[in-house]
C-alpha positions, -999 to +999 in steps of 0.1 A: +299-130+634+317-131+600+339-106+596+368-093+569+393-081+599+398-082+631+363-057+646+365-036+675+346-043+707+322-018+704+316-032+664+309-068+684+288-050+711+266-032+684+260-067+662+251-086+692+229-059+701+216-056+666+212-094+662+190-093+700+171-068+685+163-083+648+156-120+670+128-102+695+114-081+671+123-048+683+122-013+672+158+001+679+175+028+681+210+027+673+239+048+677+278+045+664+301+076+657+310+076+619+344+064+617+339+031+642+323+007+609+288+012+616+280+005+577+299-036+581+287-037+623+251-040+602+258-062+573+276-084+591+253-084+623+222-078+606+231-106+576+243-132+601+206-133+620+193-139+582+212-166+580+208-180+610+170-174+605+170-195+571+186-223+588+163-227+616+135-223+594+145-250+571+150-273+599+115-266+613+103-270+578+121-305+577+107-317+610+076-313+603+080-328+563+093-359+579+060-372+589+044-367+554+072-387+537+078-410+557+035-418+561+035-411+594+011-382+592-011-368+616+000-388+638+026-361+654+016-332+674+018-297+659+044-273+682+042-243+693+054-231+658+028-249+642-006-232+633-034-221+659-069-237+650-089-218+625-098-185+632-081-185+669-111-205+676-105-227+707-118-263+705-122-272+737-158-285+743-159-298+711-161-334+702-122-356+699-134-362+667-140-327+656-106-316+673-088-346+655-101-334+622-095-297+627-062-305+638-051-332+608-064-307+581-040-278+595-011-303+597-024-315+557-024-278+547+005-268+565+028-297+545+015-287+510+022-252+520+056-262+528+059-284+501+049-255+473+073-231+494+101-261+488+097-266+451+096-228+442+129-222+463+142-254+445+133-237+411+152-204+417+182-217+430+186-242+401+179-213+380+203-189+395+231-218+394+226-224+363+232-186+354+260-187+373+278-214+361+263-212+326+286-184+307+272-200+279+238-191+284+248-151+289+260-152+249+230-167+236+208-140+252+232-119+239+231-127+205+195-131+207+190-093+213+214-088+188+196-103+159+159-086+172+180-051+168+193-058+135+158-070+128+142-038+139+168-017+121+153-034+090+117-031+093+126+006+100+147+014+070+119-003+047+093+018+063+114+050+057+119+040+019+080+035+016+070+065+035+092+082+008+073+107-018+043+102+004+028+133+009-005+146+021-004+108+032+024+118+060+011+152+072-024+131+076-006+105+100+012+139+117-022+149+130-035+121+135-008+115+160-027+139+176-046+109+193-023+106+222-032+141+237-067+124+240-077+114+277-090+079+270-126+069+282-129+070+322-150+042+327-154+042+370-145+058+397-135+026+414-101+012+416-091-013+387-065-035+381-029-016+373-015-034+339+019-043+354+029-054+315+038-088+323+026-115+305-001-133+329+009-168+325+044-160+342+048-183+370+071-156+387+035-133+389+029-150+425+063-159+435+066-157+478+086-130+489+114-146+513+119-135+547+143-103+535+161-067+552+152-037+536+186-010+539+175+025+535+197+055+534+195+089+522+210+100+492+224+073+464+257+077+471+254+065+505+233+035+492+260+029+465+282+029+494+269+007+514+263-017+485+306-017+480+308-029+513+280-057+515+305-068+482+338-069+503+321-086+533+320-123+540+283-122+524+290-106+493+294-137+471+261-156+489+234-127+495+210-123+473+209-080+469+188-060+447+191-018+442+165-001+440+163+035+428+143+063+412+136+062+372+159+095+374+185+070+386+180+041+369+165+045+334+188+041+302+158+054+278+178+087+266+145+106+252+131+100+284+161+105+309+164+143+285+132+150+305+152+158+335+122+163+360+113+137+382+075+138+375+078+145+338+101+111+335+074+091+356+048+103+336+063+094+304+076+063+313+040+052+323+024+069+293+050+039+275+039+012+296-001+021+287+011+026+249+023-009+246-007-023+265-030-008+240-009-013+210-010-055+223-049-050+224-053-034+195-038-060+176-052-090+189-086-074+182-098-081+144-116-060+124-110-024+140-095+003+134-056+004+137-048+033+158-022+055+154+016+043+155+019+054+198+056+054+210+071+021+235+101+019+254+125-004+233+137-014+274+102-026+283+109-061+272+095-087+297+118-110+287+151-090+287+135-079+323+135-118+339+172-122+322+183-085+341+166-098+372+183-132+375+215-111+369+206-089+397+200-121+423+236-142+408+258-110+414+259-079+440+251-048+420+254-012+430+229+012+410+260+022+382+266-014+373+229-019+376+225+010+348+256-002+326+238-041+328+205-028+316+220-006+289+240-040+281+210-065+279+185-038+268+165-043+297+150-014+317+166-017+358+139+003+371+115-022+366+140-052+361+150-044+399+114-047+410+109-082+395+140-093+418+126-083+447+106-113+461+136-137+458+159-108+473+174-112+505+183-078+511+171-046+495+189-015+493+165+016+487+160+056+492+145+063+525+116+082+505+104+050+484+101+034+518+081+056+534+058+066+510+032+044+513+020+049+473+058+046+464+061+018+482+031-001+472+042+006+436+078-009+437+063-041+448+078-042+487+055-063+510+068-053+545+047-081+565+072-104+588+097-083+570+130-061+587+137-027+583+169-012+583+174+029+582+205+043+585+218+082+587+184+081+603+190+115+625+169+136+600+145+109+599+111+128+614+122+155+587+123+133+562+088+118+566+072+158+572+094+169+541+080+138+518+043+147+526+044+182+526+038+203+495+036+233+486+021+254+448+024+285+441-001+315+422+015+316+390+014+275+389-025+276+399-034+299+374-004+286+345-024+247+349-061+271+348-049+283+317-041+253+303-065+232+314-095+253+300-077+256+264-070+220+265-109+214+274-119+240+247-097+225+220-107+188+226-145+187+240-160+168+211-136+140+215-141+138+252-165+116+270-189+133+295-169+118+328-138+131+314-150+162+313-171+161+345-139+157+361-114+184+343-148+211+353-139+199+391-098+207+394-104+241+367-134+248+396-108+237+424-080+260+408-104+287+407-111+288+444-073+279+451-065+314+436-100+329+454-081+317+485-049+341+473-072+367+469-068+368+430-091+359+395-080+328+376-087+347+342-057+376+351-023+373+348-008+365+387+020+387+381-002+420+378-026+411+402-018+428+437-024+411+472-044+441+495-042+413+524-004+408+531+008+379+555+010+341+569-027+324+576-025+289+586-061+266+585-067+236+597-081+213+562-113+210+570-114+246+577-096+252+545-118+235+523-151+247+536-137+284+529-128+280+494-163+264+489-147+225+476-160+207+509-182+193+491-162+179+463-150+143+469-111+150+467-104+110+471-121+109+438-105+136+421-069+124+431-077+084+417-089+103+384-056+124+382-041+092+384-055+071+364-062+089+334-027+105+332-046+139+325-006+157+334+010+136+314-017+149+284-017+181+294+025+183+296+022+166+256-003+195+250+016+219+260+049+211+250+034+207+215+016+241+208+019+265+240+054+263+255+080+300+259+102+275+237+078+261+211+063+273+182+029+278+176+012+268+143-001+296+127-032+275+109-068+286+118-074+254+145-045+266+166-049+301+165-070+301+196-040+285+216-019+318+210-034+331+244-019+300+265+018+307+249+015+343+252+000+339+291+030+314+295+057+345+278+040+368+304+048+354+330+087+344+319+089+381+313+068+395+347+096+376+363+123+394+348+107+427+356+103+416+392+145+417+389+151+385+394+186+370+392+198+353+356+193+319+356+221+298+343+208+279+309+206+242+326+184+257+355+169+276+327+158+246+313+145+227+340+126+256+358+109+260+320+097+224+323+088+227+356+066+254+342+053+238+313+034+210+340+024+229+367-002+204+372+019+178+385+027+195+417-013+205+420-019+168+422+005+161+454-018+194+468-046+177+463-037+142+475-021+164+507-058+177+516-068+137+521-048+138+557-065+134+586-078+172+596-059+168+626-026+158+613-018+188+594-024+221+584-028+245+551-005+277+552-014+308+529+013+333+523-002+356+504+028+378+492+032+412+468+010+394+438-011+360+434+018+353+415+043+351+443+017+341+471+013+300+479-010+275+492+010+249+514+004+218+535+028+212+560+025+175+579+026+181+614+021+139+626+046+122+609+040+091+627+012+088+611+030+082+575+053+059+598+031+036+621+021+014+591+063+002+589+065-006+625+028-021+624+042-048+595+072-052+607+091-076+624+114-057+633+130-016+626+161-004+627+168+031+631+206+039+632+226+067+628+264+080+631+247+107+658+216+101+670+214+124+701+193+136+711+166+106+710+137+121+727+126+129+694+122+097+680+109+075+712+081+103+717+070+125+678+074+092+660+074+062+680+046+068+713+027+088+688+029+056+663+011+031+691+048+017+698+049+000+734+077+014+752+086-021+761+095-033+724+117+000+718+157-006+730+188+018+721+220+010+717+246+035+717+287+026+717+316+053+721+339+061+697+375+041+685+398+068+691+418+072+722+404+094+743+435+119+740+425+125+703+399+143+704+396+180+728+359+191+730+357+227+744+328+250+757+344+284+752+325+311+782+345+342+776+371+352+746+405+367+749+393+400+760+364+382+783+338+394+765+309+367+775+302+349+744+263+343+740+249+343+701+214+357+709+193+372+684+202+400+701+239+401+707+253+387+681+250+416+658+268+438+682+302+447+670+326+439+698+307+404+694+319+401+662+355+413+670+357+388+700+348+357+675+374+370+653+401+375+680+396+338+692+398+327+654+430+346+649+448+327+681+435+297+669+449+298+633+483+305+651+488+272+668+462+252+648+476+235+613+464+224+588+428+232+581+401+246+604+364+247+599+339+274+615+304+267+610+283+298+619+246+293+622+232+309+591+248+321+555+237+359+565+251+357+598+284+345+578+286+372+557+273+398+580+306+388+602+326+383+572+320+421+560+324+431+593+360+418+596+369+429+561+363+463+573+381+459+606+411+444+591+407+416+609+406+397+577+440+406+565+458+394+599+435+358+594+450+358+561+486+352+575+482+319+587+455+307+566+439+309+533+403+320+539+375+295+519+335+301+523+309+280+515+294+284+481+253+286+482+253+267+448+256+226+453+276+225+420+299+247+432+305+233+470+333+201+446+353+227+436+356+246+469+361+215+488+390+206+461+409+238+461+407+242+501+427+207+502+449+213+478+460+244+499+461+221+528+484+197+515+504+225+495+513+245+527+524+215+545+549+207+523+562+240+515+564+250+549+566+288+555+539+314+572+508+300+561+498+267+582+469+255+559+434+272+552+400+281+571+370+270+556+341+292+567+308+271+566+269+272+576+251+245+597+228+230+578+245+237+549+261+215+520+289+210+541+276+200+575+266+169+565+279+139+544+313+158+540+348+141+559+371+168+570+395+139+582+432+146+588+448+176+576+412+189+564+397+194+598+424+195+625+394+222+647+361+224+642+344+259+656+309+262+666+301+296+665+267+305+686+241+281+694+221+273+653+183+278+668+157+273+641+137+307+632+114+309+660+089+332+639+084+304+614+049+300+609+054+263+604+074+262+636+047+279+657+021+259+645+042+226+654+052+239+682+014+243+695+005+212+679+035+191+705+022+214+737-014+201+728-009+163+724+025+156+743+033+154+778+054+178+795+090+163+804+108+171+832+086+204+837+096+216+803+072+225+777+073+197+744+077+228+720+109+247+743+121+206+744+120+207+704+138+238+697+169+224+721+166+193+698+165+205+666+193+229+677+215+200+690+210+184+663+226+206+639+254+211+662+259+172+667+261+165+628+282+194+623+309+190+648+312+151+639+326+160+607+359+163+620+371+129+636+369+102+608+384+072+618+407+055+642+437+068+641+426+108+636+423+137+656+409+170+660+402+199+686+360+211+690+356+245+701+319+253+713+314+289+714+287+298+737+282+299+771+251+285+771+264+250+759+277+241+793+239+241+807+231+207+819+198+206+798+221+216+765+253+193+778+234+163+780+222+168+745+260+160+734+271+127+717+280+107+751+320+097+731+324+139+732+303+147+762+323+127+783+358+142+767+340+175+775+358+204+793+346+237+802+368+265+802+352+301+815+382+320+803+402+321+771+437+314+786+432+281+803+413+269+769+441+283+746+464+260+772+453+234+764+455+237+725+488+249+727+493+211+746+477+197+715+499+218+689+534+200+706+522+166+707+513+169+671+552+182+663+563+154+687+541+127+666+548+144+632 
């Protein structure tokens, strides 16, 4: 394998592994401790079978050419990797002749294939060369765009001097701008053709999507990441890589971007697309009507989009040079990404556009034959049940009522009969949504008190035969949402005459809209009243456009209730007032959502830094997706360090051998409390530099926290090292992270009483994930208790009865007590690998529960620290042992 250094073993175990897997088509499961090059082990591994793959192909594809040009066809046997007969059909018993045409029209049709396939690849090479070499080329498109801008600067100034002194003329064209709040005619309720916006005699409309690997990670600085390193490896210069992102991410239109929610951006942006469709129409038809001026995206140029594509497939991009080329070439990258997709040989993309089936169908990916690549894939069955799950609230039901029904009253004459057919069905729907909360769509949510307190969970079909909608075709009703952008409208409606923020026109036809804005105030001011906390003005403003479209979210509701009734459930939490109660659909089958990938697919990756424990994966996503055992493998390496860097611990007793067991009901107890604090205290003696305790919730954190502030034992912690917590607020977890290395780095060079700083965290938190304590930063890493999710989640029960109904018991153990152990393993596996970062680091782990040492609990432990393991029933022989630690680091330093 090609490689920029020298790779460790276990980084040639895992390619060969990887490259096996890719070649047989497997589903895999792979496993490498961060710090050991996992990100390179699969560009490298992965990229190499592409390669090798091309090659092979092209020499199959030359073979079987060779006949055709040199005359000689027909007249040599297809191989096996030649075509079957039509249809699968078998031929035997049929006439030679028969057989011997059958068999020289496949061989015909084969070559042209291959021929067609030839000249198209032929085509975009020369054209990608030619970009490349061609610097040329670059500056005339540049100037190009320049003159069209000065151009357009032009035609607008001249339109602003004539518009000048004009009047009634103006406030005429003012309202009549009007138009675009109007839902245009809903001819059918069957699907039609989505207008893409490129011209239709583009040859690149039906160009073949080559055999490619799709990268998906979680969050875009991990893709951005892992597109830095595809640049510095041996394929960076000869891989064909496209990014792929959301339009938050990746569009440079500023009005639109101001949006700042996700649904409101994608709803303008396609509001755009349809404007310049129409606009084209309406100005190749003669003789009617010009409409009224509608507004474009100045990025949506087809043109500037081919020139940003062939950019895309000369150069590897990450998403921030993606943005800065598209803002260069005024070109949008959303889209100009997509068009590079077919010719792409590797995509890099958000889990979530992956495995969203409408996403995905959307962006253009075509997974057939295709490999799948998803790394930091440990929250993976999350993921999938997060992405389909969705929940609305009272206030939002009866905020989109309220605006729907003025919306309808204001515009009815202009509205065709399905149109409003169809806005009758959701204001009926939202009216028994609210039923269903126990409250009245036509009174504010705030007022109106629950008598009926609590957590109901419903299976859908249940659900929708007892708000009286079963008989409502909701497949319908979601294609219509769709298609007619009704959100987008009623967003433009609202933002215009009802919004907290907006002033309404006082003229008689608006005076009947004063009850949407004052309905809207009501509820901005019932909230206040209810006490809540000040909102800082940039959540402000998001939550009030959140507001403003309430509708948006309704839609994913609806689409929700389309699930098969036995793959999830509707959850009412009916709470206080309608306004504060909620309607939510939780996704309890996420292989459902997943099957299709693996189905296409030639092959899936699933890879992760910890992937333990993997029970999870082979039996709630893969079995339950129709995967044969036989096609799933795992790989799983140790880690690079030596093994005398790294001391795992499971702490039984403390200093004063108080058993240490974080129940529910222990854990609370004062001389629990004091014990965790007595071990922390001998630990900040001998430990430098900085030590992280994750404890396994924020009130657990600052219930012990308040406990030792009032004991004193804060004070004496507060010798040896600055004391940091974890902030609640992401935008405030940078700044904590900076100022607790600072004092890191600060007391090691000063020297003196203080040894560094303690950094007092929650798993699952901001900082139990995606955050490097190497070094200095996180010299011990304390476990504090066992994290167990809340067993009285009603969510959690009803998944838990769902995995004792349809999966078999393992071992004697019940699925559901299996998936509590997981999903508690879990958080303690991604937590405690925060500490050991690469090679040459080190770090103690301190597991402090008793429990931990059970064999069922043990096993659950990344094999490279289970196998480093050491149980210690008493305090003394574990404090031993860090003391041995503590001298070999003075020996080293």
């Amino acid at each position: 394998f090609p490689f920029p250094y020298t790779p460790y073993l276990i980084q040639e175990r895992f390619m060969a592994a990887l490259y096996g897997a890719l070649e047989a088509g497997r589903v895999g499961i792979f496993e490498s401790p961060t710090g050991t090059g996992k990100s390179l082990s699969l560009i490298c591994g992965a990229l190499s079978w592409l390669r090798d793959f091309e090659e092979k192909k092209q020499r199959e594809e030359a073979r079987l050419l060779a006949p055709a040009e040199s005359g000689q066809e027909g007249k040599k046997p297809l191989t096996a990797a030649g075509p079957a007969p039509p249809d699968g059909r078998e031929t035997a018993g049929e006439p030679d002749w028969v057989t011997a045409f059958l068999q020289k029209k496949e061989e015909r049709d084969m070559v042209d294939r291959l021929k067609e396939e030839q000249i198209r690849r032929k085509k975009r090479e020369d054209r990608l060369e030619k970009i490349r070499h061609n610097v040329q080329l670059k500056y005339a498109a540049k100037r190009k765009r320049s003159e069209e801008d000065e151009t357009k600067h032009l035609l607008q100034l001249s339109k602003e001097v004539l518009s000048e002194g004009a009047g009634v003329d103006v406030l005429e064209q003012l309202d009549h701008n009007e138009e675009e709040l109007i839902l245009a005619e809903y001819e059918s309720d069957e699907e039609k053709k989505v207008v893409s916006g490129l011209e239709e005699d583009d040859d690149d409309l039906e160009e073949e999507h080559v055999t490619k690997i799709y990268y998906c990670s979680r969050t875009h600085s991990q893709l951005s990441q892992f597109v830095r390193e595809v640049q510095k490896s041996p394929f960076g210069k000869d891989t064909r890589v496209v990014s792929l992102g959301s339009r938050q991410n990746l569009c440079v239109n500023e009005v639109v971007r101001r949006l700042g929610a996700l649904s409101l951006i994608n709803d303008r942006c396609m509001e755009m697309q349809k404007n310049k469709h129409e606009k084209k129409s309406d100005e190749e038809s003669e003789g009617k009507k010009r409409r009224a001026s509608r507004t474009v995206c100045p990025f949506y140029s087809y043109e500037q989009m081919q020139f940003l594509r062939d950019e895309v497939l000369v150069e590897v991009k990450d998403i921030e040079q993606l943005v800065a080329l598209g803002r260069e070439t005024k070109a949008c990258p959303y889209y100009g990404s997509r068009y590079a997709i077919p010719a792409a040989q590797l995509v890099v993309l958000p889990y979530q556009m992956l495995l969203h089936e409408p996403t995905r169908s959307a962006a253009g990916i075509k997974l057939k034959d295709q490999v799948v690549i998803i790394d930091e894939a440990h929250n993976l069955i999350d993921t999938i049940t997060c992405i389909h799950s969705v929940e609305v609230s009272g206030s939002q039901l009866c905020c989109a009522h309220s605006q729907l029904l003025q919306y309808m009253e204001r515009y009815r004459k202009r509205l065709k009969a399905k149109n409003l057919m169809y806005i009758k069905q959701i204001l009926y729907l939202l009216e028994r949504f609210v039923a269903m909360l126990g409250g009245n769509v036509n009174q504010n949510p705030s007022c109106q008190a629950v008598s009926q307190t609590g957590t109901v969970l419903k299976s859908i079909n249940d659900f929708l035969f007892q708000s009286q909608i079963d008989n409502i075709n909701l497949f319908k009703v979601q294609r219509y949402c769709e298609k007619s952008l009704i959100s987008r409208k009623l967003f433009g409606f609202v933002e215009r005459y009802g919004g907290p923020a907006t002033a309404v026109k006082t003229n008689k036809e608006n005076q009947k809209l004063a009850g949407l804005q004052n309905f809207l105030l009501t509820l901005q001011q019932g909230s206040d009243k209810e006490g809540a906390p000040q909102i800082p003005p940039m959540e402000a403003e998001n939550d009030q456009l959140r507001t403003a479209s309430p509708l948006m979210q309704i839609e994913g509701f609806l689409s929700a209730l389309t699930n098969a009734n036995q793959d999830g459930r509707v959850i009412l939490s009916r709470q206080g007032t309608v306004g504060q109660s909620s309607l939510k659909f939780l996704l309890l089958n996420p292989a459902v959502h997943f099957a299709k990938v693996v189905e296409e697919c030639r092959a899936v990756i699933i890879a992760g830094g910890t992937m333990q424990p993997v029970a999870d994966f082979r039996e709630q996503l893969l079995s339950c997706a129709g995967v044969d055992p036989a096609r799933v493998v795992e790989f799983s390496c140790g880690h690079v360090i030596p093994p005398e860097n790294i001391l795992p611990i499971i702490l039984c007793s403390g200093p004063s051998n108080q058993q240490l067991e974080f129940t529910y009901q222990t854990r609370d107890l004062p001389q629990m409390m004091d014990e965790t604090g007595r071990i922390l205290c001998n630990l900040c003696n001998v430990v430098p530099g900085g030590v992280v305790c994750f404890f396994p919730s924020y009130e657990y954190e600052k219930q012990v926290y308040a406990h030792w502030e009032k004991t004193g034992l804060l004070t004496r912690l507060a010798t040896k090292k600055k004391i940091f917590q974890e902030p609640k607020k992401a935008n405030q977890v940078e700044q904590v992270l900076v100022e607790y290395a600072k004092c890191i780095k600060r007391c090691s060079q000063a020297g003196g009483q203080m040894t560094g700083a303690l950094l007092l965290s929650v798993v699952g938190g901001k900082m139990s994930e995606g955050i490097n304590f190497s070094d200095d930063l996180g010299r011990c890493v304390i476990m504090v208790g066992m994290p167990y999710p809340n067993i009285k989640s009603p969510e959690l029960q009803e998944k838990m009865t769902w995995l004792d109904k349809t999966m078999p018991r393992a071992a004697g153990q019940a699925p559901s007590r299996v998936l509590i152990e997981n999903l508690c393993m879990k958080a303690v596996n991604q937590s405690i690998g925060r500490a050991i970062r690469h090679q040459k680091d080190f770090a103690s782990i301190l597991l402090l529960d008793h429990r931990y040492a059970r064999p069922a609990i043990f096993n659950k432990l990344p094999q490279w620290i289970r196998e480093r393991t050491q149980v210690k029933p008493a305090f003394g022989s574990a404090f031993a042992e860090l003391r041995k630690v503590r001298t070999c680091i003075l020996c080293t330093a």
